[in-house]
C-alpha positions as a Markdown table, in Angstrom:
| # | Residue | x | y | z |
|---|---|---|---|---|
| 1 | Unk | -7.4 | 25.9 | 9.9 |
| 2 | Unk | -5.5 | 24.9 | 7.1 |
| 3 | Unk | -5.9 | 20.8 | 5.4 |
| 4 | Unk | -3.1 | 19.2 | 5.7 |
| 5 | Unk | -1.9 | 18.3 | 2.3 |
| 6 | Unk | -2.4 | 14.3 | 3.1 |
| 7 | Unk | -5.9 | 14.9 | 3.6 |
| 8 | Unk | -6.9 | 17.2 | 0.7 |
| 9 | Unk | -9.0 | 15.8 | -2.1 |
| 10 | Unk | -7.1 | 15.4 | -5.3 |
| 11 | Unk | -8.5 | 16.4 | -8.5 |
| 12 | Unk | -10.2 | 14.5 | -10.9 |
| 13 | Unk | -8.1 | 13.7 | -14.3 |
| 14 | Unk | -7.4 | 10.5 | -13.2 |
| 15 | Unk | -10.7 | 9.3 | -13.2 |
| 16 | Unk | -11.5 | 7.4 | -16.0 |
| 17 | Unk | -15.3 | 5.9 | -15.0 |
| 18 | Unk | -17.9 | 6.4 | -11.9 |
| 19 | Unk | -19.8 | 3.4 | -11.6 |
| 20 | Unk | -22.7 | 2.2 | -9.2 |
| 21 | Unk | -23.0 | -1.5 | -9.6 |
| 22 | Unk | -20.9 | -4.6 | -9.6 |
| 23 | Unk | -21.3 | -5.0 | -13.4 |
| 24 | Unk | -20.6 | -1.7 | -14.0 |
| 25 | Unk | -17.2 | -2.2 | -12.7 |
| 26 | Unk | -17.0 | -5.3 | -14.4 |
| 27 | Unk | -17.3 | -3.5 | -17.4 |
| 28 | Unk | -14.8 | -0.9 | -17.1 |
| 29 | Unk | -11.9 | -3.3 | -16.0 |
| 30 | Unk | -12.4 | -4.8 | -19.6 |
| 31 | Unk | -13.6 | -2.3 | -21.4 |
| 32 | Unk | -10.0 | -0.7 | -20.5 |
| 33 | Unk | -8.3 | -3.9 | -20.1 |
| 34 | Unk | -8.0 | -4.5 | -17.0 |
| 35 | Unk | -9.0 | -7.9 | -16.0 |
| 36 | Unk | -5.9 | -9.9 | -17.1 |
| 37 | Unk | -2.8 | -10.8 | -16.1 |
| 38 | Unk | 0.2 | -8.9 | -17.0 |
| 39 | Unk | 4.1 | -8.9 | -16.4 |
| 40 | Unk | 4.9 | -7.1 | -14.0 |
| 41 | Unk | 0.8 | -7.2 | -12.4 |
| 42 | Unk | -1.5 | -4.0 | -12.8 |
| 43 | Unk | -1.9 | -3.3 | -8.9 |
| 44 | Unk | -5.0 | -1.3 | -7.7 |
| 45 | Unk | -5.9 | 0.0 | -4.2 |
| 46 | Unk | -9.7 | 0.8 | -3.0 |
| 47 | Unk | -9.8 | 3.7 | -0.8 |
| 48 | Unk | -13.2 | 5.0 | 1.0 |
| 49 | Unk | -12.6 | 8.7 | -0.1 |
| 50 | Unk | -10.8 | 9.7 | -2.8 |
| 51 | Unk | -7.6 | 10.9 | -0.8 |
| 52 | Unk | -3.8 | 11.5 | -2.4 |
| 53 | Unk | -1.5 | 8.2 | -2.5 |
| 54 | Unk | 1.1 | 8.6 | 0.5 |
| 55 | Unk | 1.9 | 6.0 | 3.0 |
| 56 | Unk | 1.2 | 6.2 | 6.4 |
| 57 | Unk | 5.3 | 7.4 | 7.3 |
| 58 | Unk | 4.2 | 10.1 | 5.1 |
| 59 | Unk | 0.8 | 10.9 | 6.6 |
| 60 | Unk | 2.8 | 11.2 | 10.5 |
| 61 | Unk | 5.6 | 13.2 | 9.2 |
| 62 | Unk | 3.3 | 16.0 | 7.1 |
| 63 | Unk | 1.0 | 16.7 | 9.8 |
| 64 | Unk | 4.0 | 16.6 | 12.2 |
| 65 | Unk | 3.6 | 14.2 | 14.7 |
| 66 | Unk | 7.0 | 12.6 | 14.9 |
| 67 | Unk | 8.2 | 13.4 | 18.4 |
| 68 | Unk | 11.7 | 13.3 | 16.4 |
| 69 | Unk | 12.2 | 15.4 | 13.5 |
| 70 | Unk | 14.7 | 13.0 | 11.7 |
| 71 | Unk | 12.8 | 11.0 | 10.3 |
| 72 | Unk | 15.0 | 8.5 | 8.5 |
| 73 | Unk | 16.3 | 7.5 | 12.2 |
| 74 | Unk | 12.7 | 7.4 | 14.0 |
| 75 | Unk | 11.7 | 5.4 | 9.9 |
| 76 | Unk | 14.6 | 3.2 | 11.0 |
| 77 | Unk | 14.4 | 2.7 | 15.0 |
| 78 | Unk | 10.5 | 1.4 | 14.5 |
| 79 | Unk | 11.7 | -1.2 | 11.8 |
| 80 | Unk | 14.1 | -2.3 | 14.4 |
| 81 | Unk | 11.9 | -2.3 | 17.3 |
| 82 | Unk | 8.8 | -3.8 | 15.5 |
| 83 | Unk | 11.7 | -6.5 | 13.7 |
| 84 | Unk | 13.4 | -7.6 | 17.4 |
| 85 | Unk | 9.6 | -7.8 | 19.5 |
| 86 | Unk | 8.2 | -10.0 | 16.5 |
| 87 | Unk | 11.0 | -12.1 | 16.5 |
| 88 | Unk | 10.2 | -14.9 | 19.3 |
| 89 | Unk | 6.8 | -14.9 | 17.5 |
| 90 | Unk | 8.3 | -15.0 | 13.3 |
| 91 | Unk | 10.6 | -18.1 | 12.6 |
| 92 | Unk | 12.5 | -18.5 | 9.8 |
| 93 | Unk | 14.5 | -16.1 | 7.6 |
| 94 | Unk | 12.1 | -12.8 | 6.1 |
| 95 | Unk | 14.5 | -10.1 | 4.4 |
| 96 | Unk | 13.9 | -6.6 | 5.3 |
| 97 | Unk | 11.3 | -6.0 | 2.8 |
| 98 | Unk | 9.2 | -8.5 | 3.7 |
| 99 | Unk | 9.8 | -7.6 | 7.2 |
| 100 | Unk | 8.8 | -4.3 | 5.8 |
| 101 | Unk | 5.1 | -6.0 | 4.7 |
| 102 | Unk | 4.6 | -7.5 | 7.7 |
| 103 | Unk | 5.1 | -4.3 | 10.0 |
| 104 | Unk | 2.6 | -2.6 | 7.2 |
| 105 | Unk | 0.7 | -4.9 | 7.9 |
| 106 | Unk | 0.3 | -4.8 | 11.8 |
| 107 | Unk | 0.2 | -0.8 | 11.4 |
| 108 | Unk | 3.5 | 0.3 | 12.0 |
| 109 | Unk | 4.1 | 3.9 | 9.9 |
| 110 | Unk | 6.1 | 2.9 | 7.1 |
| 111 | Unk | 6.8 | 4.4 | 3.6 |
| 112 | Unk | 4.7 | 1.2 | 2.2 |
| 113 | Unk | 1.3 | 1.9 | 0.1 |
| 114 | Unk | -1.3 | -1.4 | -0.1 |
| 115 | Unk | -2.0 | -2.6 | -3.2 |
| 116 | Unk | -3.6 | -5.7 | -4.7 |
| 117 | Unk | -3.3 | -7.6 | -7.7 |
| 118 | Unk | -7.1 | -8.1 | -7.6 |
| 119 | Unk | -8.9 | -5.5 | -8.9 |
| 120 | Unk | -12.1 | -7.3 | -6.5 |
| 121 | Unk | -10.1 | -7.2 | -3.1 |
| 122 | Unk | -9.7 | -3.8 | -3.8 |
| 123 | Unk | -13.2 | -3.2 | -4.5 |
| 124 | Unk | -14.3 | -4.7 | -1.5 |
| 125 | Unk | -11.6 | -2.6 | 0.5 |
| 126 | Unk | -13.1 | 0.8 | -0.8 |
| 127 | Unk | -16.3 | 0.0 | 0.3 |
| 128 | Unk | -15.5 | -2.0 | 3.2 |
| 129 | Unk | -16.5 | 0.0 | 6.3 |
| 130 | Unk | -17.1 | 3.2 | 4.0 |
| 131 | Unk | -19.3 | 5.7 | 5.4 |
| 132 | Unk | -18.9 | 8.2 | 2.4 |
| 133 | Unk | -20.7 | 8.9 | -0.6 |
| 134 | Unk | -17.9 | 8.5 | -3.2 |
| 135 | Unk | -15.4 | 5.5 | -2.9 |
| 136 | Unk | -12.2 | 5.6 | -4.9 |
| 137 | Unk | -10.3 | 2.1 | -6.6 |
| 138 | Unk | -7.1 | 3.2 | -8.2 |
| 139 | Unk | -5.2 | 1.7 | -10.3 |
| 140 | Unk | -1.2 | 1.6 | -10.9 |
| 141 | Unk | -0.1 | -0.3 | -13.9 |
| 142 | Unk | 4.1 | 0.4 | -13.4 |
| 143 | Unk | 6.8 | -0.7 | -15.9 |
| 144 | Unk | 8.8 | -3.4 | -16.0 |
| 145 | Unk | 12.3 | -1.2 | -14.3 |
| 146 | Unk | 9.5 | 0.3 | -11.5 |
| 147 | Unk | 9.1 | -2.8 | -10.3 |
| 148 | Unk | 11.1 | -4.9 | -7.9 |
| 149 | Unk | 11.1 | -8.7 | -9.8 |
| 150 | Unk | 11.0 | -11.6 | -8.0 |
| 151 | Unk | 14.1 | -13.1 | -9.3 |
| 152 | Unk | 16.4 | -10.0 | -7.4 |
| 153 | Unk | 18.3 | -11.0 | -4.2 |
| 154 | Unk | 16.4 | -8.8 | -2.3 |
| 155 | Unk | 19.0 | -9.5 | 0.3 |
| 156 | Unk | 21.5 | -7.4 | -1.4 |
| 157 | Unk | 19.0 | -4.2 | -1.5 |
| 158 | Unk | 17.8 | -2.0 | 1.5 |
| 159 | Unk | 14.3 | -0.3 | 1.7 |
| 160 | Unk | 16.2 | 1.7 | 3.5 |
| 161 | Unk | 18.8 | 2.9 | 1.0 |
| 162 | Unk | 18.7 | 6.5 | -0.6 |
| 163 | Unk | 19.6 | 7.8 | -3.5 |
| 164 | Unk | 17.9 | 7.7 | -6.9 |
| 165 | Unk | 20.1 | 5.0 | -8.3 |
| 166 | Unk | 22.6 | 3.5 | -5.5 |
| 167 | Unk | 21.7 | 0.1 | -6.6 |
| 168 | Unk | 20.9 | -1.4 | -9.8 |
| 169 | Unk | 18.2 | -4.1 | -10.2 |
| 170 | Unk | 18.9 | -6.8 | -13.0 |
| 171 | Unk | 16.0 | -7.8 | -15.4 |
| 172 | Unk | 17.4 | -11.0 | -17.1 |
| 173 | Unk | 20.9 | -9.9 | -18.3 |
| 174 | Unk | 19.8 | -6.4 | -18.5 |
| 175 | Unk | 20.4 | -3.5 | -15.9 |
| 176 | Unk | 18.2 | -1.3 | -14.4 |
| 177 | Unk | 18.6 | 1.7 | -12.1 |
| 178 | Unk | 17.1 | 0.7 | -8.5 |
| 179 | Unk | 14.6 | 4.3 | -7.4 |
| 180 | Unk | 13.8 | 5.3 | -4.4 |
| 181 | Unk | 9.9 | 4.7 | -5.3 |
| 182 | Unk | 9.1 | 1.2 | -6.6 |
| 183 | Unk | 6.6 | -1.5 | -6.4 |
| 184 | Unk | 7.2 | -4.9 | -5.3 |
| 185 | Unk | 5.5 | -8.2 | -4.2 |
| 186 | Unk | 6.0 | -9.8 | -1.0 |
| 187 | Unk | 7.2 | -13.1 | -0.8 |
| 188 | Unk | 4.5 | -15.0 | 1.0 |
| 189 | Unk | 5.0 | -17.5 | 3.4 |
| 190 | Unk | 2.7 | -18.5 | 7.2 |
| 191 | Unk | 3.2 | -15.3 | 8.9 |
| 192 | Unk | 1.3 | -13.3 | 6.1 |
| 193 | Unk | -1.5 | -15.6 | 4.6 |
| 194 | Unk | -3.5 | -12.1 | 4.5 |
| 195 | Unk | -1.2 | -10.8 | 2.5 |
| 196 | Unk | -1.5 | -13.8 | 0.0 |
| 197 | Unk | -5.5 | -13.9 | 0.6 |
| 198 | Unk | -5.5 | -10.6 | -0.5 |
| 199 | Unk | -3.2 | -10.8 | -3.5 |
| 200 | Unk | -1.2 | -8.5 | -1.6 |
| 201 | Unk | 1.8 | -5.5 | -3.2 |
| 202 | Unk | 3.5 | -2.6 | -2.4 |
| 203 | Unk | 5.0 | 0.4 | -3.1 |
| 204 | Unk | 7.3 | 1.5 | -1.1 |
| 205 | Unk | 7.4 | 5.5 | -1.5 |
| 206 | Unk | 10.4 | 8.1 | -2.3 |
| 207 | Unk | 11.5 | 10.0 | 0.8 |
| 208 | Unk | 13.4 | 13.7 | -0.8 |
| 209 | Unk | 14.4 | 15.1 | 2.3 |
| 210 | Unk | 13.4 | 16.6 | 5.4 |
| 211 | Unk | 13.0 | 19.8 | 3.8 |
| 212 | Unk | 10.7 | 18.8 | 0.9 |
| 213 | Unk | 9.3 | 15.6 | 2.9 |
| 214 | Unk | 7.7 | 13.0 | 0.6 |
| 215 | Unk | 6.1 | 13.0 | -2.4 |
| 216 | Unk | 2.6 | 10.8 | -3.2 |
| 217 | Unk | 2.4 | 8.8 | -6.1 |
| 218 | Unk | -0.5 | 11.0 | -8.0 |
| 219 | Unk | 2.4 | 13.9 | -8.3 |
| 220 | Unk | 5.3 | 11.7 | -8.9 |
| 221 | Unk | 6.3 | 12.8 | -12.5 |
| 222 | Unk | 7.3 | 9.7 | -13.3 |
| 223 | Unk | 5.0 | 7.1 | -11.9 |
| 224 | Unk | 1.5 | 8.8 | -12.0 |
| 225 | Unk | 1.9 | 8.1 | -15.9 |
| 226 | Unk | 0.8 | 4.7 | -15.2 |
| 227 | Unk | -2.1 | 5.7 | -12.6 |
| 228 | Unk | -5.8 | 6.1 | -12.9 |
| 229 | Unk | -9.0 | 5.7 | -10.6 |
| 230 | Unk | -12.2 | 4.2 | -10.8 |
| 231 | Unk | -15.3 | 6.3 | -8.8 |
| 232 | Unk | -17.4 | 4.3 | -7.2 |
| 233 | Unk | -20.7 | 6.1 | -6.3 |
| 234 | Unk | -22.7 | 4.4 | -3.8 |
| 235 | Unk | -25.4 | 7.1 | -3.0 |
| 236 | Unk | -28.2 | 4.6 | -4.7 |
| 237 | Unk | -27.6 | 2.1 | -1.8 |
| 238 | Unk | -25.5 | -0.1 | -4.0 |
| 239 | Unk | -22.8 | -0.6 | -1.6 |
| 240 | Unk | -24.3 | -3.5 | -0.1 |
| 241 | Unk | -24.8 | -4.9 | -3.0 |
| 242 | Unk | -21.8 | -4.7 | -4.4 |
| 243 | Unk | -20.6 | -6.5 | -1.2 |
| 244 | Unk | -22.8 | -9.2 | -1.4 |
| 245 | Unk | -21.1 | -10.0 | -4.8 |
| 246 | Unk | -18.2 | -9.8 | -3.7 |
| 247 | Unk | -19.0 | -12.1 | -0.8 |
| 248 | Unk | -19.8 | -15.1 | -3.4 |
| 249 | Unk | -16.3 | -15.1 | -4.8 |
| 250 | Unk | -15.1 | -15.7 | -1.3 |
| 251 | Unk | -14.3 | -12.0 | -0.5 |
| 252 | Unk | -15.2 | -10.9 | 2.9 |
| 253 | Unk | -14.1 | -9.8 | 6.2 |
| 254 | Unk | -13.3 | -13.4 | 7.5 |
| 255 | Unk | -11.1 | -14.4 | 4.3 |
| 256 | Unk | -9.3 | -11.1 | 4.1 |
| 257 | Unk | -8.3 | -10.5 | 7.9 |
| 258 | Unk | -7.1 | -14.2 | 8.6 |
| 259 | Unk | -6.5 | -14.5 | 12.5 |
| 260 | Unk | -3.5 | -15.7 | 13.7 |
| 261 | Unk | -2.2 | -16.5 | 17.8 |
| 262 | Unk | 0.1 | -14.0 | 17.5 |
| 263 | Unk | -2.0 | -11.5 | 16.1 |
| 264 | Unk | -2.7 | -9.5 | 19.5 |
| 265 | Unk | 1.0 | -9.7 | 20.6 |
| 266 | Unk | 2.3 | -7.7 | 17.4 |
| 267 | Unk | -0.7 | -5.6 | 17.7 |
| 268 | Unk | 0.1 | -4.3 | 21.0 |
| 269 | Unk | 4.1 | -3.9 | 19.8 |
| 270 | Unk | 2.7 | -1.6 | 17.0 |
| 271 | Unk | 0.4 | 0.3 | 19.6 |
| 272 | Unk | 3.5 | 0.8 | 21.7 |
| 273 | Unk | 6.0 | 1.7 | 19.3 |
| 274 | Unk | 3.7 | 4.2 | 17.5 |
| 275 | Unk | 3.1 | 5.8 | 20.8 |
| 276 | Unk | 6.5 | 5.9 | 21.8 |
| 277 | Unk | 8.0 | 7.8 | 18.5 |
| 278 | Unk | 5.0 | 9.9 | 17.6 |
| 279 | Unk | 1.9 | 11.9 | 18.6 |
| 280 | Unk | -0.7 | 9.7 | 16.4 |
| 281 | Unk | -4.2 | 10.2 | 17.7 |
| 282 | Unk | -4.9 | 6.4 | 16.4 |
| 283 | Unk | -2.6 | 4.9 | 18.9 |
C-alpha cells in the first residue's frame, strides 16, 4: 500500500546536528545562535519522528477523510461550529485567529502548525511520550513580512482569506503583501494559559486548491529557506534524562497542559465535530 505523503519521512538536508544529551543541545542552539531573542522570534517545534510540516487540515484532507470534498467549506463550517459551542464557555472578544489557536488547541483539524518560541518546550514535546528512536526539533526562523506583527488589526484580516496577496500587512509605515502561509503569535489571555505556558506560535499553512491540496512547509520554496532541524537520538537511554532536565526549569506535563473547567466540554465539541465532517480514526 502506498504512504501517504503526510506520513513519509523527509530527507535529511535540513538537519544541521544529532545530539544525545541535554548539553549537547545546549550547545548547538549557541553554537548556531539560537538561544536569543530575536524580532520577529525563531519558532521551533519538537516532533517524535521526523515527519513533513503540514497541519492537521492537511493531514485529513491528503489521506482523504473529509466526508465533504470542499474543503474550504467543511475548513470553515468546523471553525463555526467549534466558535458557537465554545461560546457560553469563552467570554470576552477573541478575533478569528485567536479563535483559530484555541480550536488548535482542543484538536479541531485546522490549517495551524504548533510552534514555540522556546527552543526547551519544544524539546520536551519531541520527546514527550516518544516511543521512537530518532526525535526531531525543528526550527523556523521567518522574516520580518512572513510574520503576522502584533501591532496589525488582526480584525481586519481573515485566516480564512485566499489569495497570495488580498491584504496587505503594515510593518511601521511600510507595506507588506499579506500570504497565504504566515506565522503569527496568539494574543494570550485566560482561556489559553497553555498557550502562554508554552510560549506558544503558529503558522497557519497555504491551501493551493483542491486539485493540488496543500503544501508543507519543508517544500514551500519560499519559507523552508528559513528551516532547519535538530536530531535528537535517544537510543543511549537519554531520553529520560533529558526530561528530567527539563523538569528543573519547570517544564513538564503538569505546567504545559494547564487544566481548566471547561476543558472536557470543548473536548467533547472537538470529538463531535471531527466525527461529524470526517472519517478520522482518532475521533
Amino acid at each position: 500500500m502506498a504512504t501517504n505523503v503526510c506520513d513519509q519521512i523527509i530527507d535529511e538536508k535540513f538537519i544541521i546536528a544529532r545530539v544525545e544529551t541535554f548539553d549537547q543541545y545546549l550547545n548547538v542552539l549557541r553554537k548556531n545562535k539560537l538561544d536569543f531573542q530575536s524580532d520577529p522570534p525563531i519558532l521551533f517545534r519538537g516532533q517524535n519522528k521526523n515527519w513533513p510540516l503540514y497541519a492537521s487540515l492537511a493531514r485529513l484532507w491528503c489521506a482523504g477523510k473529509f466526508k465533504n470534498y470542499n474543503y474550504k467549506k467543511t475548513e470553515k463550517s468546523m471553525f463555526d461550529e467549534f466558535k458557537c459551542g465554545a461560546n457560553g464557555w469563552i467570554a470576552g472578544e477573541l478575533s478569528d485567529w485567536d479563535w483559530l489557536a484555541l480550536a488548535q488547541h482542543y484538536k479541531l483539524p485546522t490549517k495551524l502548525l504548533d510552534w514555540s518560541e522556546d527552543p526547551f518546550v519544544a524539546l520536551w514535546f519531541a520527546l514527550w511520550e516518544s516511543k521512537e528512536e530518532n526525535s526531531v526539533v525543528w526550527v523556523f526562523q521567518p522574516k520580518r513580512r512572513w510574520f503576522l506583527l502584533p501591532n496589525v488589526d488582526r480584525s481586519l484580516l481573515s485566516p480564512f482569506s485566499s489569495g497570495k496577496a488580498e491584504f496587505w500587512v503594515v510593518r511601521r509605515d511600510r507595506p507588506c503583501p499579506f500570504f497565504r502561509t504566515i506565522a503569527f503569535k496568539p494574543n494570550y489571555n485566560i482561556y489559553n494559559i497553555r498557550l502562554r505556558r508554552q510560549f506558544g506560535c503558529f503558522v497557519l499553512h497555504e491551501y493551493i486548491s483542491d486539485e493540488n491540496g496543500f503544501i508543507s512547509l519543508n517544500e514551500h520554496k519560499t519559507f523552508n529557506k528559513g528551516l532547519k532541524s535538530i536530531e535528537i537520538n535517544t537510543n543511549s537511554g537519554s531520553r529520560l534524562e533529558i526530561l528530567n532536565e527539563l523538569n528543573k526549569y519547570g517544564i513538564n506535563e503538569k505546567t504545559m497542559f494547564y487544566k481548566f473547567d471547561f476543558d472536557e466540554h470543548l473536548e467533547e465539541l472537538t470529538k463531535k465535530i471531527r466525527n461529524k465532517y470526517s472519517e478520522d480514526s482518532k475521533n
